[in-house]
FILUM-774194 format. One record per atom (N, C-alpha, C): residue number from 1; residue in one letter; atom name; x, y, z. Coordinates in steps of 0.001 Angstrom, whole numbers, plus 500000, padded with zeros to 6 digits. Layout:
N
NUM/A/CA/X/Y/Z
...
//
This chain:
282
1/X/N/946568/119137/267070
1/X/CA/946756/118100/268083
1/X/C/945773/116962/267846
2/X/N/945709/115942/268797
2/X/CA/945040/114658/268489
2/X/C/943419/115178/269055
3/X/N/942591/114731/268419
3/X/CA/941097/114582/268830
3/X/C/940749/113003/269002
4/X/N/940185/112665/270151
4/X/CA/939802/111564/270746
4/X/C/938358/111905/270729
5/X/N/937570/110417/270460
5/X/CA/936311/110038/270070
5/X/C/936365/108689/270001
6/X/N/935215/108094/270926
6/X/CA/935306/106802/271167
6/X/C/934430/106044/269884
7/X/N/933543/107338/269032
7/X/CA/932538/106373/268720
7/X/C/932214/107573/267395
8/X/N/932949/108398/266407
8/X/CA/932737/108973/265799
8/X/C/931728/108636/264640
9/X/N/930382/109973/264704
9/X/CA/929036/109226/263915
9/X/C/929653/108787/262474
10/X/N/928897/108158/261902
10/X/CA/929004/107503/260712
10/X/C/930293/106845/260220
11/X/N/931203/106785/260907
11/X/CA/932639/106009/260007
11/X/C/933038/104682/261242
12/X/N/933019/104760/262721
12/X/CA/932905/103668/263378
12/X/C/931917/103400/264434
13/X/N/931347/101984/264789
13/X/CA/930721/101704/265286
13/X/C/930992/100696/265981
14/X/N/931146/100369/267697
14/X/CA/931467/099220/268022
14/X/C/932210/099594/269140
15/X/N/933049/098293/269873
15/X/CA/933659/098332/271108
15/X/C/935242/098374/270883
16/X/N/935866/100015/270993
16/X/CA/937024/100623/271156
16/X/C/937476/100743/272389
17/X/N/938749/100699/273444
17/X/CA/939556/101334/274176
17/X/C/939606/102912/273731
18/X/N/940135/103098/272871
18/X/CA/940215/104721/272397
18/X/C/940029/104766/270720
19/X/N/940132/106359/270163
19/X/CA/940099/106753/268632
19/X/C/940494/107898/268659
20/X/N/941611/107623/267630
20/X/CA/942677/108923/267666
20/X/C/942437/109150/266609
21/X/N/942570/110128/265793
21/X/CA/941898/111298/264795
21/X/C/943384/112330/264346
22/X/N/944191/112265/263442
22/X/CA/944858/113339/263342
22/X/C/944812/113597/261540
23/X/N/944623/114865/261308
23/X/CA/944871/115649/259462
23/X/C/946307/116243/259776
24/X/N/947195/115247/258584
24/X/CA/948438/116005/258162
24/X/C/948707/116233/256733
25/X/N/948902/117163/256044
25/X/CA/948746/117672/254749
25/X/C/947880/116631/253910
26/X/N/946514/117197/254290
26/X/CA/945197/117027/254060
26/X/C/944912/115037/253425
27/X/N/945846/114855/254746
27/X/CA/945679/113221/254875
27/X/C/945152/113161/256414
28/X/N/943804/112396/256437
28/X/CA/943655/111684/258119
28/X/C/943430/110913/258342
29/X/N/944090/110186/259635
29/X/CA/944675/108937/259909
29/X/C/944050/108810/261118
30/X/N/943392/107461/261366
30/X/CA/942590/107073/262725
30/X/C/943310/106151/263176
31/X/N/943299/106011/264422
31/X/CA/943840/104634/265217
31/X/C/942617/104321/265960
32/X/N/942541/103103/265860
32/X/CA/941607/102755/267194
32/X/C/942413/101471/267441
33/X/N/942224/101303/269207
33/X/CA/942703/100262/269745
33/X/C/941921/099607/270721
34/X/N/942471/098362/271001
34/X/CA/941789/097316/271281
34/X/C/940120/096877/271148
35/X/N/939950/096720/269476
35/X/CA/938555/096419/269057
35/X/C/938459/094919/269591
36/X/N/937214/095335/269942
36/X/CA/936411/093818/270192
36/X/C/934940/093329/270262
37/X/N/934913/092090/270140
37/X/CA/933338/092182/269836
37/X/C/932971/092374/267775
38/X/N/931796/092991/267765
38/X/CA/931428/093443/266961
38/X/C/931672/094934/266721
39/X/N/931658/095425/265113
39/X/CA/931892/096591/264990
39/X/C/931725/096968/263553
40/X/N/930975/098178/263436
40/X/CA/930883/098548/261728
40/X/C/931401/099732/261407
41/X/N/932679/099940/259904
41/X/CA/933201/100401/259745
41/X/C/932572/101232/258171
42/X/N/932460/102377/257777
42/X/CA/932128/102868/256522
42/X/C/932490/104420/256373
43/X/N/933024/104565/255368
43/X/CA/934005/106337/255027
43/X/C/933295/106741/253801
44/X/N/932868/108151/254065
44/X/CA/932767/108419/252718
44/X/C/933652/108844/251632
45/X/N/935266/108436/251825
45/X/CA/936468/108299/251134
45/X/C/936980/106821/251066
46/X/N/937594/106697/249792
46/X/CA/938631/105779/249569
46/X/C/939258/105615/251330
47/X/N/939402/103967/251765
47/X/CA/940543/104555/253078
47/X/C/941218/102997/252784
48/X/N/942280/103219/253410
48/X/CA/942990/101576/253700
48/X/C/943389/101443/255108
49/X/N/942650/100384/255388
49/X/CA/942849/100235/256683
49/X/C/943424/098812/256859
50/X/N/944405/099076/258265
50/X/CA/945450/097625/258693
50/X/C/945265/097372/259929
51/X/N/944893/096262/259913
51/X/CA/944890/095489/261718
51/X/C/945628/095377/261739
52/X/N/946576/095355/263105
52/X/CA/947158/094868/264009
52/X/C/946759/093395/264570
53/X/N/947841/092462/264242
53/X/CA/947297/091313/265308
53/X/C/945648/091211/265350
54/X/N/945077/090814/264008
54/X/CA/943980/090648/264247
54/X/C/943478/089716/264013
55/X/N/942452/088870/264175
55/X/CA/941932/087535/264392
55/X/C/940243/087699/264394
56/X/N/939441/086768/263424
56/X/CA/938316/086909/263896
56/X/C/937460/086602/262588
57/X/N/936350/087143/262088
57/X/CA/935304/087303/260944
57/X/C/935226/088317/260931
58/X/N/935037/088715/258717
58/X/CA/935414/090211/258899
58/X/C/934151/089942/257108
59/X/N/932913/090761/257202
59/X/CA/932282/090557/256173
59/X/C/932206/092005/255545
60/X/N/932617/092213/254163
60/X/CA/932828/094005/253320
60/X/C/932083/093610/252210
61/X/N/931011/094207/252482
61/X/CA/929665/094473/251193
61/X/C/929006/093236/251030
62/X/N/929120/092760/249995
62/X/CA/928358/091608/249767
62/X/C/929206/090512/249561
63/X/N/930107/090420/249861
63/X/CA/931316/089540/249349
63/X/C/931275/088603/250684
64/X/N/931886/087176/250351
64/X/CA/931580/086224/251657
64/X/C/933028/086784/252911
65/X/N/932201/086168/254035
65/X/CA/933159/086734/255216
65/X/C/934610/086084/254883
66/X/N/935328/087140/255540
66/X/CA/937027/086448/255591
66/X/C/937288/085871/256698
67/X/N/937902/085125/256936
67/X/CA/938071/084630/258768
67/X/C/939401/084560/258367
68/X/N/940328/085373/259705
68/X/CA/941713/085203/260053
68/X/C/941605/084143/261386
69/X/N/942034/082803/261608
69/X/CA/941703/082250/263046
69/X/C/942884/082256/263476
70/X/N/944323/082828/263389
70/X/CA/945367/083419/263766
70/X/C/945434/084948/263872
71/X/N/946030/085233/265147
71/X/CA/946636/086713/264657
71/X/C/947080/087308/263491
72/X/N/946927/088091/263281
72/X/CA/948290/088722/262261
72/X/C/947775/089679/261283
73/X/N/948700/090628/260605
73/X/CA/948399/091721/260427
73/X/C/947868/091628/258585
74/X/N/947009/092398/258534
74/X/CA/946717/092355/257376
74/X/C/946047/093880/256706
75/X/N/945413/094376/255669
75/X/CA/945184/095429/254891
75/X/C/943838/095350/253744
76/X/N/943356/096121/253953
76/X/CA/942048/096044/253152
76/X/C/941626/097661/252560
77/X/N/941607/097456/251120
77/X/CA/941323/098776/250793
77/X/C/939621/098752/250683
78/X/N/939099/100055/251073
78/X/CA/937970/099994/251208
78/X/C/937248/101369/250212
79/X/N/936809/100668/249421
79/X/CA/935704/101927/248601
79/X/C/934741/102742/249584
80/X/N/935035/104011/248913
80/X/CA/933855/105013/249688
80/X/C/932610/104248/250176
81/X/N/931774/104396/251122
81/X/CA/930574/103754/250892
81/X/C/930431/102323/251387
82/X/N/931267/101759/251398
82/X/CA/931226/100089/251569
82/X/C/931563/099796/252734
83/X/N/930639/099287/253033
83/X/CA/930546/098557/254994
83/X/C/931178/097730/255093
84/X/N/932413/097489/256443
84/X/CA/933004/096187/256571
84/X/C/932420/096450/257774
85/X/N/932123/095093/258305
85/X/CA/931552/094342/259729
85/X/C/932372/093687/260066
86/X/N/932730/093621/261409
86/X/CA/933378/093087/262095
86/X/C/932288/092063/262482
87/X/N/932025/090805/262693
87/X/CA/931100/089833/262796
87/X/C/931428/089030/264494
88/X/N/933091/088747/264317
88/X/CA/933375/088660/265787
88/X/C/934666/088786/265536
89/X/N/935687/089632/266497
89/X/CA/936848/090040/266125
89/X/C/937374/090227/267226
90/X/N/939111/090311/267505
90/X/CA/939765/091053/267993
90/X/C/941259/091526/267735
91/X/N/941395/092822/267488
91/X/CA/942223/093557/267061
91/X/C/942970/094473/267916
92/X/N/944339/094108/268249
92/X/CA/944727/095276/269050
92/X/C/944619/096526/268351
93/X/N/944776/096627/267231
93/X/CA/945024/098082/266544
93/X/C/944795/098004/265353
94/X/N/943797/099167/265052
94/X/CA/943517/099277/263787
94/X/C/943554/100671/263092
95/X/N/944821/100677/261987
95/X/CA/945108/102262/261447
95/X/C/943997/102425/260184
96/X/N/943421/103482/260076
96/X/CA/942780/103783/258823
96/X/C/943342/104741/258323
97/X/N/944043/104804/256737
97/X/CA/944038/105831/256535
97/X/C/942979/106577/255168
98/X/N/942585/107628/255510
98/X/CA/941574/107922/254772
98/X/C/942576/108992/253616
99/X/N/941918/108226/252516
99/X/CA/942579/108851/251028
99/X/C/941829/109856/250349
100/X/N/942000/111153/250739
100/X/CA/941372/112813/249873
100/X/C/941219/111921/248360
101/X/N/939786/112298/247931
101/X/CA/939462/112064/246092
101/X/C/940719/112610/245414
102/X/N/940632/113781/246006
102/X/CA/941677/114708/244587
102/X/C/943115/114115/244972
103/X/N/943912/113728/246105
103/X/CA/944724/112974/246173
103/X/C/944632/111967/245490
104/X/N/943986/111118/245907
104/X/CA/943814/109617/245115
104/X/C/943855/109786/243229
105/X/N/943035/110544/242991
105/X/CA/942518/110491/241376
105/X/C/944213/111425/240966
106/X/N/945131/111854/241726
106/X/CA/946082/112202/241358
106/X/C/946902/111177/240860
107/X/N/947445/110462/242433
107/X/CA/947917/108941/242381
107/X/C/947739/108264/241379
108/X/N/946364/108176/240639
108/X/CA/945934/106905/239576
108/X/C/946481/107136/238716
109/X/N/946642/108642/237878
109/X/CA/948040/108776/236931
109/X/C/947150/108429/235807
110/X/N/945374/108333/235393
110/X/CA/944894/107502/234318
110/X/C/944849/106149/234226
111/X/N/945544/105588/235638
111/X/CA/945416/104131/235440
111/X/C/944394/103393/235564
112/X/N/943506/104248/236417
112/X/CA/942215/103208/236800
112/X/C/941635/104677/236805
113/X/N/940221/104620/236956
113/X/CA/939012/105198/237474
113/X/C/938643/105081/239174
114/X/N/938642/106507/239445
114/X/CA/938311/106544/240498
114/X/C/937367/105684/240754
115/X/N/936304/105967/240718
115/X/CA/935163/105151/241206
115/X/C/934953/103752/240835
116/X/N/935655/102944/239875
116/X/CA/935798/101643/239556
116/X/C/936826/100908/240152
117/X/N/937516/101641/241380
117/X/CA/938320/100758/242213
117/X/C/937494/100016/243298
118/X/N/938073/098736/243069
118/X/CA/937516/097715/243692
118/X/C/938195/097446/245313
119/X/N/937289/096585/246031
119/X/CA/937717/095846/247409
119/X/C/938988/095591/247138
120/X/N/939801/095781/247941
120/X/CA/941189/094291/247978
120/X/C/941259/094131/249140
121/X/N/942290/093358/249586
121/X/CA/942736/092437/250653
121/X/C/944052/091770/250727
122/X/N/945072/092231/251151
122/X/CA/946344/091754/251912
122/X/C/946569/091428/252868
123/X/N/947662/090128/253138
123/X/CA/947846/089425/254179
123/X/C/949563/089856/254094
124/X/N/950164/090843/255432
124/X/CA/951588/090901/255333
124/X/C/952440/089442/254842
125/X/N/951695/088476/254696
125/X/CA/952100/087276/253858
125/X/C/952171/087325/252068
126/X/N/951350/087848/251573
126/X/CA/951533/088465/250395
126/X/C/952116/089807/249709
127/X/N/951570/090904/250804
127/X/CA/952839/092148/250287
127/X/C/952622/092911/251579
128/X/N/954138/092304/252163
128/X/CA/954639/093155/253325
128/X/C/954746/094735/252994
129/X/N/954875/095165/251700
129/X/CA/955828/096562/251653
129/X/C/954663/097068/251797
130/X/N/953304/096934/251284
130/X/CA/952217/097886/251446
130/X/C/951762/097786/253073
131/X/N/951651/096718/253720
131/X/CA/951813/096985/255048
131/X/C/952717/098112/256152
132/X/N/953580/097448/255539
132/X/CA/955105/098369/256400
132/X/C/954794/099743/256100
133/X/N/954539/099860/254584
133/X/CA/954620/101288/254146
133/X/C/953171/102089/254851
134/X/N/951859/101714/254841
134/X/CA/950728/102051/255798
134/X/C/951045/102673/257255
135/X/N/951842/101813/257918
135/X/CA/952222/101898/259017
135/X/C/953067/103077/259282
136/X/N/954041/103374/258272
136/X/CA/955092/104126/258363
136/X/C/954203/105438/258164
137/X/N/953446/105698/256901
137/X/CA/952488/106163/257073
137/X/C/951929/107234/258144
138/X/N/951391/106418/258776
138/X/CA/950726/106690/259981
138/X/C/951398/106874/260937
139/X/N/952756/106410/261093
139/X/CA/953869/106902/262496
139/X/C/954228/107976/262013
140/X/N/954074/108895/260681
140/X/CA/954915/109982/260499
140/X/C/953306/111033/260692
141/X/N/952508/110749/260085
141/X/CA/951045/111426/261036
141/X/C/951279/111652/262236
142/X/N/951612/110294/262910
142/X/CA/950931/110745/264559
142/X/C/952389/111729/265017
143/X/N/953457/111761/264826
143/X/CA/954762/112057/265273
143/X/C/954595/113338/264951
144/X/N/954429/114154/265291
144/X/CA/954462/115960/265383
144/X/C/956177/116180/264625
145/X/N/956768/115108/265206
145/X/CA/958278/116263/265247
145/X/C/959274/115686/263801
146/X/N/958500/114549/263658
146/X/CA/958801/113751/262443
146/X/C/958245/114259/261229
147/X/N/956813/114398/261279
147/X/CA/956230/114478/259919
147/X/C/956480/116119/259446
148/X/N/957050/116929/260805
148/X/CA/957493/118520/260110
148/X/C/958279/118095/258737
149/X/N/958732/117145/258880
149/X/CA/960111/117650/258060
149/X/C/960110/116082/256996
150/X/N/958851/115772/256702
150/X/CA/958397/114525/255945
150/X/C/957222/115138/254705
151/X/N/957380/114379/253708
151/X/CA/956849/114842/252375
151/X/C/955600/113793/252147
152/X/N/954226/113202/252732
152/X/CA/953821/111900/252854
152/X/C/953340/112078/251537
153/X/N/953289/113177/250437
153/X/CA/952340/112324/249461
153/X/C/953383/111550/248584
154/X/N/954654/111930/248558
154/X/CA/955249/110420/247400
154/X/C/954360/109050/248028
155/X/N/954705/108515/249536
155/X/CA/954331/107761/250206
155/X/C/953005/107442/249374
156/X/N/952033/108340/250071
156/X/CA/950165/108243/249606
156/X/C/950583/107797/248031
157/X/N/951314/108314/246759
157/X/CA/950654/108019/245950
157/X/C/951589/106357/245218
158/X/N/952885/105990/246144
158/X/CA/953011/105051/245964
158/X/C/952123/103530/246593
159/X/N/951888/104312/247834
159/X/CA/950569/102847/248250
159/X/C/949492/102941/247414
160/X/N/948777/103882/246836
160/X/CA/947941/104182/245965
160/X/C/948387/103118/244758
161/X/N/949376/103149/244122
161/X/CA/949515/102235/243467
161/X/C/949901/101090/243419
162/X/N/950366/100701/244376
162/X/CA/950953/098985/245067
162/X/C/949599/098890/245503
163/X/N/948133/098938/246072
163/X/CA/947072/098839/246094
163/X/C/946316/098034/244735
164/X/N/946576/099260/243741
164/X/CA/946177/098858/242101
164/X/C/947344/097266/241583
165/X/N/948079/097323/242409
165/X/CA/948940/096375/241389
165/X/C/948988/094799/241958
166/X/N/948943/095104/243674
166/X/CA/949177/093739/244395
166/X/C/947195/093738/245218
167/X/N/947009/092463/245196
167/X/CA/946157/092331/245905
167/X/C/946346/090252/246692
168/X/N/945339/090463/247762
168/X/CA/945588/088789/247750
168/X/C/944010/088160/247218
169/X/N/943208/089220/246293
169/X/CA/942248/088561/246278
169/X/C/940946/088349/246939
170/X/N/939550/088589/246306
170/X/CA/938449/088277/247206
170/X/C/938019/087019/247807
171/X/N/937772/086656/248930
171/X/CA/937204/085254/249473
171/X/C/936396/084328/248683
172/X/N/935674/084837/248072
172/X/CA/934752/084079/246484
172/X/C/935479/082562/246107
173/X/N/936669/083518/245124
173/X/CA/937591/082575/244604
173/X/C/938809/082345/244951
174/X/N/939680/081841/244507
174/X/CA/940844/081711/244609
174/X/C/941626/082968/244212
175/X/N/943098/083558/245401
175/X/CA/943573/084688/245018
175/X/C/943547/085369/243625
176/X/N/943343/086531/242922
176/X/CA/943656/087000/242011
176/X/C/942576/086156/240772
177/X/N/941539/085601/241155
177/X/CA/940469/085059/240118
177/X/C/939465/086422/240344
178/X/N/938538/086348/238610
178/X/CA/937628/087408/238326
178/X/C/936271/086759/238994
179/X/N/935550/087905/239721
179/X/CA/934461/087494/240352
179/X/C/933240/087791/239171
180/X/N/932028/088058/239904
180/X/CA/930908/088638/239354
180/X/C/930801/089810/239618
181/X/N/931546/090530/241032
181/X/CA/931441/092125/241374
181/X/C/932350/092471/240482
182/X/N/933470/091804/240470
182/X/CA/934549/092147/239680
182/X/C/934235/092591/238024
183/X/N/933299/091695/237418
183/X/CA/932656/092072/235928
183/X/C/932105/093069/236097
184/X/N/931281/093270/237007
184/X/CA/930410/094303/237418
184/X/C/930825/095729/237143
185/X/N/932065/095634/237825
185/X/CA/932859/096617/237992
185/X/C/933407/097145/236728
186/X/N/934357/096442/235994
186/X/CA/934572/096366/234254
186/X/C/933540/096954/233777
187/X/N/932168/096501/233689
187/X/CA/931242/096877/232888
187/X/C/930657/097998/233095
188/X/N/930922/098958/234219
188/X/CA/930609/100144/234563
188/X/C/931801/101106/234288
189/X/N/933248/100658/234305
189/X/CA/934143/101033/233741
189/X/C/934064/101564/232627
190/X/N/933898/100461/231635
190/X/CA/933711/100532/229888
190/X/C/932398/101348/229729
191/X/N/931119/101608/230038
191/X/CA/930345/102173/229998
191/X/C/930576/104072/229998
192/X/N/931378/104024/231171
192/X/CA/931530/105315/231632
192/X/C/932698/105885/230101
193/X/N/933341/104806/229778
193/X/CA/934238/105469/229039
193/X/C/934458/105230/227832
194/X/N/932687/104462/227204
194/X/CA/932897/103986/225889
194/X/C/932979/104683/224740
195/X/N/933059/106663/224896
195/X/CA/933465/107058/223547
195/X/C/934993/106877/223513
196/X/N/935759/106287/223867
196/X/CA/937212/106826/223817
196/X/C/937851/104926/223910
197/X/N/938942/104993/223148
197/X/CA/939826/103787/223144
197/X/C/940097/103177/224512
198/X/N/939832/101822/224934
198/X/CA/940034/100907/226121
198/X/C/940975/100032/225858
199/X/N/942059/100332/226253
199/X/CA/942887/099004/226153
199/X/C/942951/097618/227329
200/X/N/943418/096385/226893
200/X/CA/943671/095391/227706
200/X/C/944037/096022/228525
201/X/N/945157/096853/228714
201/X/CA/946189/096941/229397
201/X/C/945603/097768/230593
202/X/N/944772/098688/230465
202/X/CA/943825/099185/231055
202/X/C/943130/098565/232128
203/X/N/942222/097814/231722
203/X/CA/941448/097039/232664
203/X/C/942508/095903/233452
204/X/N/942979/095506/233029
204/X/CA/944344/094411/233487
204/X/C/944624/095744/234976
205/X/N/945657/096861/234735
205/X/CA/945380/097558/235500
205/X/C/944519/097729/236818
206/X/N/943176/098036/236044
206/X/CA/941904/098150/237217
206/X/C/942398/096946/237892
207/X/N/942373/095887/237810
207/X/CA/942127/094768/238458
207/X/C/943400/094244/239171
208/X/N/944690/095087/238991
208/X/CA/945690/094860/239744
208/X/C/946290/093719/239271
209/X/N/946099/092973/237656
209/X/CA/946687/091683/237472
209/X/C/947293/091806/235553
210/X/N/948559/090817/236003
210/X/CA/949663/091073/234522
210/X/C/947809/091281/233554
211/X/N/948710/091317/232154
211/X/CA/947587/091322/231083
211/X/C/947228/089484/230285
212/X/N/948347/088620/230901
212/X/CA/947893/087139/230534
212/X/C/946895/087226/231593
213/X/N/947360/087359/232791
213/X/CA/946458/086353/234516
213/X/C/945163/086942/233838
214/X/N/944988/088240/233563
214/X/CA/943530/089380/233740
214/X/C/942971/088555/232684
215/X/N/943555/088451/231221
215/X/CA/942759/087947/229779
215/X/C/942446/086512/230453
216/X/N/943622/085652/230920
216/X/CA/942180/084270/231541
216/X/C/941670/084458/232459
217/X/N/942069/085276/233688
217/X/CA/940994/084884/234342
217/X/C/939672/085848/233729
218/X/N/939498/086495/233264
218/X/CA/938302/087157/232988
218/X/C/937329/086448/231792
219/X/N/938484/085240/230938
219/X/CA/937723/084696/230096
219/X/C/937232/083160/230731
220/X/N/937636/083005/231755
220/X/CA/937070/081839/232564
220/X/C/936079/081941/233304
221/X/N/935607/083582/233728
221/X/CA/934749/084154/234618
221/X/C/933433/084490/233518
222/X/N/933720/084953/232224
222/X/CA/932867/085142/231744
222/X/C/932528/084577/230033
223/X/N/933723/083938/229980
223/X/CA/933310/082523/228440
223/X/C/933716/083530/227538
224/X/N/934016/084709/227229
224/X/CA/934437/085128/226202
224/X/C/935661/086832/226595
225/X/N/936427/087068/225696
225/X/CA/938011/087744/226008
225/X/C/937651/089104/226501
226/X/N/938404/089984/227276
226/X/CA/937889/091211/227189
226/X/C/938033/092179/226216
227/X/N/938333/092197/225231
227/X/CA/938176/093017/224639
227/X/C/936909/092369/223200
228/X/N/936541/091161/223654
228/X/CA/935533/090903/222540
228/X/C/933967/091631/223326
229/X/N/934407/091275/224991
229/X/CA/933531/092002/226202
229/X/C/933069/093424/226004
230/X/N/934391/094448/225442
230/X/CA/934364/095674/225103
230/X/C/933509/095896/224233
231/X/N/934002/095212/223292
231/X/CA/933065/095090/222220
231/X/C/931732/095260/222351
232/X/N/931137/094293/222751
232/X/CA/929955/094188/222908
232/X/C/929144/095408/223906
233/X/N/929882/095560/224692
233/X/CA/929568/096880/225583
233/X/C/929613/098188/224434
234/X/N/930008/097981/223283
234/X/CA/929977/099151/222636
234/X/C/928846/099386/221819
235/X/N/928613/097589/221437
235/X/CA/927562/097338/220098
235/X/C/926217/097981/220944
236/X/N/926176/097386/222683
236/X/CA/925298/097821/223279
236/X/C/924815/099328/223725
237/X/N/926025/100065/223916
237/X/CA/925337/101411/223598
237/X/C/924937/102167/222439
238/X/N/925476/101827/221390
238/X/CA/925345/101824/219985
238/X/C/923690/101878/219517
239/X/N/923445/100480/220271
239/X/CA/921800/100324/220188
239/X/C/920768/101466/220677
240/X/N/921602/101829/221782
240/X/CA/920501/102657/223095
240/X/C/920676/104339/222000
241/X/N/921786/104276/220892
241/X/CA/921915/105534/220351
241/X/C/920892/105832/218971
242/X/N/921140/104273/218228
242/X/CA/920008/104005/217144
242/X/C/918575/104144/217620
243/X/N/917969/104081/218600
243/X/CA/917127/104169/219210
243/X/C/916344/105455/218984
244/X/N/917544/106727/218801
244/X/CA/916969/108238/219119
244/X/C/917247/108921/217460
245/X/N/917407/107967/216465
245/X/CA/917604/108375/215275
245/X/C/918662/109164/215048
246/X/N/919552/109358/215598
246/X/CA/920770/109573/215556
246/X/C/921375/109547/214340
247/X/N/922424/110823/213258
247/X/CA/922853/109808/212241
247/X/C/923983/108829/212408
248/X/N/924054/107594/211284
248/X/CA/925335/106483/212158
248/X/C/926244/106808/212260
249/X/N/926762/108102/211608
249/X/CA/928529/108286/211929
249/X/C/928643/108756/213229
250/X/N/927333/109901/213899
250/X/CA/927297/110376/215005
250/X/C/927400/109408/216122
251/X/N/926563/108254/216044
251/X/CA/926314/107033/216805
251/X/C/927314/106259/217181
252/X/N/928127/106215/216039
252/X/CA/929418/105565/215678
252/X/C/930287/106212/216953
253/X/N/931129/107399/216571
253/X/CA/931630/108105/217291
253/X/C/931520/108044/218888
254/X/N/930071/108224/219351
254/X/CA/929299/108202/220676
254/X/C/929664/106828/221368
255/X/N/929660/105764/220948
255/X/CA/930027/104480/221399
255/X/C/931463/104074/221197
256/X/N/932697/104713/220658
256/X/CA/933639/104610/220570
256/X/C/934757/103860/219448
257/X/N/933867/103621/218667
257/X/CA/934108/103355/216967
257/X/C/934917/104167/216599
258/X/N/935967/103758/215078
258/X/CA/936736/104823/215299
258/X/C/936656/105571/213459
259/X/N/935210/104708/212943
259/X/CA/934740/105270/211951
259/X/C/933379/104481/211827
260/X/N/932470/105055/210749
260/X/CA/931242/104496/210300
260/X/C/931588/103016/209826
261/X/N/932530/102663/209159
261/X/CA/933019/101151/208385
261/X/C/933221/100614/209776
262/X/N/933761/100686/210781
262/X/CA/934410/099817/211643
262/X/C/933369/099742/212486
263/X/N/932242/100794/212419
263/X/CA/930960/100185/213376
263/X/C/930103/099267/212568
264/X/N/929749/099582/211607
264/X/CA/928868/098587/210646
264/X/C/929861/097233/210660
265/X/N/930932/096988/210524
265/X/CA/931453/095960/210891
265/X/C/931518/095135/212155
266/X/N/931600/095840/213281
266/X/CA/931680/095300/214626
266/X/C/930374/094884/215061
267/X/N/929321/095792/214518
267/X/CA/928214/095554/214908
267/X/C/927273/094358/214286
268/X/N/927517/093863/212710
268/X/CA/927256/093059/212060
268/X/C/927441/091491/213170
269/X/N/929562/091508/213836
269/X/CA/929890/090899/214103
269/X/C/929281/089862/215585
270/X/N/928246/091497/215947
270/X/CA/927625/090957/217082
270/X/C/926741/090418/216889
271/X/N/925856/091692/216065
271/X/CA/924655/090725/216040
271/X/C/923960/090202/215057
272/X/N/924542/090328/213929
272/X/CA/924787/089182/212546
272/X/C/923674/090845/211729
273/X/N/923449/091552/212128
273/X/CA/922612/092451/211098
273/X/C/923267/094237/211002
274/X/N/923091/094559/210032
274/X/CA/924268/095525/210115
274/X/C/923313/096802/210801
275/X/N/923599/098009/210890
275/X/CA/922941/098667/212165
275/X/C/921830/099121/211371
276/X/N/921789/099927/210084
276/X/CA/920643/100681/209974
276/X/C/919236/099110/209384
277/X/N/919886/097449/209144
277/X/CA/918922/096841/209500
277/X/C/918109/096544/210668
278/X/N/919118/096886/211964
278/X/CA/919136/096771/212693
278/X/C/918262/097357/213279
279/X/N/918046/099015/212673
279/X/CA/917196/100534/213123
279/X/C/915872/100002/212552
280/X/N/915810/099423/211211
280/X/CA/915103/099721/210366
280/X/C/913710/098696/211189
281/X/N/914055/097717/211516
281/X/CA/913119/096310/212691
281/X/C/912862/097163/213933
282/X/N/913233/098109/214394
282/X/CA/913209/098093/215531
282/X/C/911615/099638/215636
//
């Protein structure tokens, strides 16, 4: 049945009417209604949460505030961990739904990295279906007599991926432009996974954008392509491996080379000296 909590520790904070609480095949879904005022929101899961008719200043991590100065409904996926503030707001209704890891990292299918999914932000002006579909969501949660006989994870793992694919973009820049969290993010990506092949197509992915939009905007954000980016993220662990006397084919391998020739080459390319000159100065 439903558990009510006006003020549940650590995930909301602030001025609610009520907070409804329900787990249906190990998905849970909050409502709170009529927020107002100020209020701070943080999960220690993936969640996506949708106002209702909401209006106001809305600031998530370090990123500049959003202001809606109309009603209207909108969607924000929120990384584990990451605080959104309500600054001054009012919302008749706000659904969260909180996304299980092992659900989610199901959903991704290899497309992205769990933990390198980023903020987004939808306006039912940019993609109604992930709205509608949230909602629907959550009416087959709260509905006892409905969700018997309802299957929600196709649902979960198709918003899971209309999440990865549509976004409207951080407040920074202009919709669908690469930030500085956004590199950030990439570069902890490629790190985590630099023994093994990275494709464009990959990170394009992470970032929810075709593989032209992702290659400029990421080469306008940071002056050079991503995969010359990769690169260099490779030459750079490469270094941190020469460091421990390592032999180079081992080194090679470890940073994601896909032989001794093609690292002494890539690495030359970076940094004009080939590696064991490279060892030999250092």
């Amino acid at each position: 049945m439903f558990r009510q909590s006006p003020d549940p520790p650590g995930l909301f904070h602030g001025n609610a009417d009520a907070h409804i609480s329900k787990t249906y095949q190990g998905l849970t879904i909050d409502v709170l209604t009529n927020v107002r005022g100020t209020a701070n929101l943080v999960y220690s899961t993936h969640v996506l949460l949708t106002g209702i008719n909401a209006r106001g200043r809305y600031k998530v991590g370090q990123l500049a505030p959003i202001e809606l100065e109309k009603k209207e409904v909108c969607s924000h996926f929120l990384p584990k961990g990451m605080v959104m503030q309500c600054l001054e707001g009012e919302i008749d209704r706000v659904t969260v739904i909180r996304l299980p890891e092992g659900l989610f990292r199901r959903a991704l299918r290899g497309v992205a990295d769990y933990d390198s999914v980023i903020f987004r932000y939808f306006r039912d002006t940019s993609d109604p279906v992930l709205i509608h579909a949230s909602e629907l969501l959550c009416s087959l949660a709260l509905e006892d007599l409905t969700a018997r006989s309802i299957d929600m994870l196709p649902l979960v793992n198709g918003i899971v991926l209309r999440i990865l694919q549509r976004a409207e973009g951080t407040p920074h820049k202009r919709p669908g432009s690469i930030t500085p969290a956004h590199v950030a993010f990439i570069s902890k990506h490629i790190d985590k996974n630099i023994s093994r092949p990275i494709t464009l197509r990959e990170l394009a992915d992470l970032m929810g954008l075709s593989l032209f939009h992702f290659a400029r905007e990421f080469k306008i954000a940071t002056n050079t392509t991503p995969m010359r980016f990769v690169l260099e993220r490779r030459v750079a662990a490469a270094k941190e491996k020469l460091a421990t006397r390592l032999p180079l084919a081992e080194v090679a391998l470890d940073a994601g080379f896909s032989s001794q020739s093609h690292f002494t080459t890539a690495f030359r390319l970076v940094t004009g000296m080939t590696p064991s000159a490279w060892r030999a100065v250092r």
